[in-house]
C-alpha positions as CSV (number, residue, x, y, z in Angstrom):
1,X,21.2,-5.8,2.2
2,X,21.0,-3.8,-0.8
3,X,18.3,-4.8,-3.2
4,X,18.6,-4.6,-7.1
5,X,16.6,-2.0,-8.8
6,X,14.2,-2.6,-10.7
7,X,14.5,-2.4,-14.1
8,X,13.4,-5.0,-15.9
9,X,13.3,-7.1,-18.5
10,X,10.3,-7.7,-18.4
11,X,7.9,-10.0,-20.4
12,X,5.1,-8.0,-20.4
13,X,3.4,-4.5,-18.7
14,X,1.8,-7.0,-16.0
15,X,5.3,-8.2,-14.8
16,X,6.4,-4.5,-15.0
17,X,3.5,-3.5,-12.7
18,X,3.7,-6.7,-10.6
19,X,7.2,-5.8,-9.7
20,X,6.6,-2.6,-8.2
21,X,3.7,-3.9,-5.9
22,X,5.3,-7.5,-5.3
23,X,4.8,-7.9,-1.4
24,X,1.9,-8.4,0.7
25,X,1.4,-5.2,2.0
26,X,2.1,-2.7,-0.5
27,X,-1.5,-3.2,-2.0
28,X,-2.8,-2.3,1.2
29,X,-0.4,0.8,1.8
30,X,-1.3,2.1,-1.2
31,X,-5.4,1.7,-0.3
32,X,-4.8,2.8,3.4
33,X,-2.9,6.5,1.9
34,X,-5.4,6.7,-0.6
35,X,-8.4,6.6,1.5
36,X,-6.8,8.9,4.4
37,X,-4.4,11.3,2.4
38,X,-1.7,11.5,4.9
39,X,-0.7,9.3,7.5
40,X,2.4,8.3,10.2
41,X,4.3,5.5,10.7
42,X,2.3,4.5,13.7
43,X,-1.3,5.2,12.1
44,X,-0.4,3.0,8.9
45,X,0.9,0.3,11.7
46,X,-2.4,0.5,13.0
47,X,-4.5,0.6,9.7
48,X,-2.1,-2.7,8.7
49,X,-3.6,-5.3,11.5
50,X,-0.8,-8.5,11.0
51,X,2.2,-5.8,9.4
52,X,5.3,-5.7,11.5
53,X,7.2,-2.6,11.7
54,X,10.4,-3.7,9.9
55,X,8.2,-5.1,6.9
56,X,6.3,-1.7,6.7
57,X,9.6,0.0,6.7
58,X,11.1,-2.1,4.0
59,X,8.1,-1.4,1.6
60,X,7.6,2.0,2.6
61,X,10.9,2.3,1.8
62,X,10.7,0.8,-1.6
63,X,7.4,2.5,-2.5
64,X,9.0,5.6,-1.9
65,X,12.2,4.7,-4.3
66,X,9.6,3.7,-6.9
67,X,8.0,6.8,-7.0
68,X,4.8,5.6,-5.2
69,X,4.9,7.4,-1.6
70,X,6.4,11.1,-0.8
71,X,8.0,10.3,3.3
72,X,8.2,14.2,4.6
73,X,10.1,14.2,8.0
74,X,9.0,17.7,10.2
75,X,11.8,19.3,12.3
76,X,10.1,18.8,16.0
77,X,11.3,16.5,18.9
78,X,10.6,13.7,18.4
79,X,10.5,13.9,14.4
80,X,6.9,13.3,13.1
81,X,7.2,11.3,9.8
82,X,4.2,11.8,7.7
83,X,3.5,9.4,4.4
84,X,1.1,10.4,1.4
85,X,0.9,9.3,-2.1
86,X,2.4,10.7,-5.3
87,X,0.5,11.1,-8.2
88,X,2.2,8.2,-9.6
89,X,1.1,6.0,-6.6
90,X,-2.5,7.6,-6.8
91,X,-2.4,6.4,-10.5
92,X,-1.3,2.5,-9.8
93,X,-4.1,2.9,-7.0
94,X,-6.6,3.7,-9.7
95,X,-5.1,0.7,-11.8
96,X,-5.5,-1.6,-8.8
97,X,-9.1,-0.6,-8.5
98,X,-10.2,-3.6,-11.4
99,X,-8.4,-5.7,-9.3
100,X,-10.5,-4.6,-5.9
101,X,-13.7,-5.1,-7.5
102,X,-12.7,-8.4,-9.0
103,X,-10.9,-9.4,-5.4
104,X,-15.1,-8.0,-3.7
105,X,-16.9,-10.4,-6.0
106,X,-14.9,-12.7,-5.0
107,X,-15.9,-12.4,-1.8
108,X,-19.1,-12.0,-2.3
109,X,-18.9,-15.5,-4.2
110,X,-17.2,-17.2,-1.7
111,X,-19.0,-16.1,0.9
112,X,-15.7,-15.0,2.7
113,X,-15.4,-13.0,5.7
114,X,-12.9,-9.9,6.3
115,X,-10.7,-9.1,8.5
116,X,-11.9,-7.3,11.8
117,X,-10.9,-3.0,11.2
118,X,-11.0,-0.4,12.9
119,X,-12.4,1.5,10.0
120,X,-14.8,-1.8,8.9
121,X,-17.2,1.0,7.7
122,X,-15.1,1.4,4.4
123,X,-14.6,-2.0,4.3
124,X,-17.0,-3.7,1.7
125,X,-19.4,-6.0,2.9
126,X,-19.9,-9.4,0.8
């Protein structure tokens, strides 16, 4: 199914930037490469608890259209694909980070609970 680029118009800059991370997971893509650089296919699976693999594929694969992610396939057997951000993505990561804050307080206010990680440590706490 081929999808429609994106390419507005758009009412504002928020529906511009809502556009490109529109989905569930691509928030949390963008977090998971920013806090371990690079990563594979399986590791980002892992990192994701709840993401199937044909969801992270389709937004992999649209973050890397947009600009967002750099996918670099090594020549070995089996192929190793490796996935990092672009300065682009690390920029809308830095965007998003208002939004995290807002999202912690939040939590904080709520008194919600997260999501059981394996890397809770960088999680934060309420």
């Amino acid at each position: 199914m081929a999808k429609t680029p994106r390419n507005g118009p758009y009412i504002c800059g928020i529906d511009a930037a809502l556009d490109v991370v529109s989905g569930k997971w691509k928030g949390l893509i963008l977090w998971e490469l920013d806090e371990h650089g690079v990563r594979r296919f399986a590791e980002l699976r892992r990192g994701l608890p709840g993401v199937s693999e044909k969801m992270l594929t389709q937004h992999l694969r649209e973050m890397e259209a947009d600009g967002l992610v750099t996918r670099r396939v090594h020549a070995e057997v089996p192929p190793r694909v490796e996935y990092s951000l672009t300065e682009h993505g690390r920029t809308l990561n830095a965007a998003l980070a208002p939004l995290g804050d807002w999202g912690v307080d939040r939590l904080r206010r709520e008194r919600s609970e997260l999501v059981e990680h394996r890397d809770a440590a960088a999680l934060p706490r309420p």
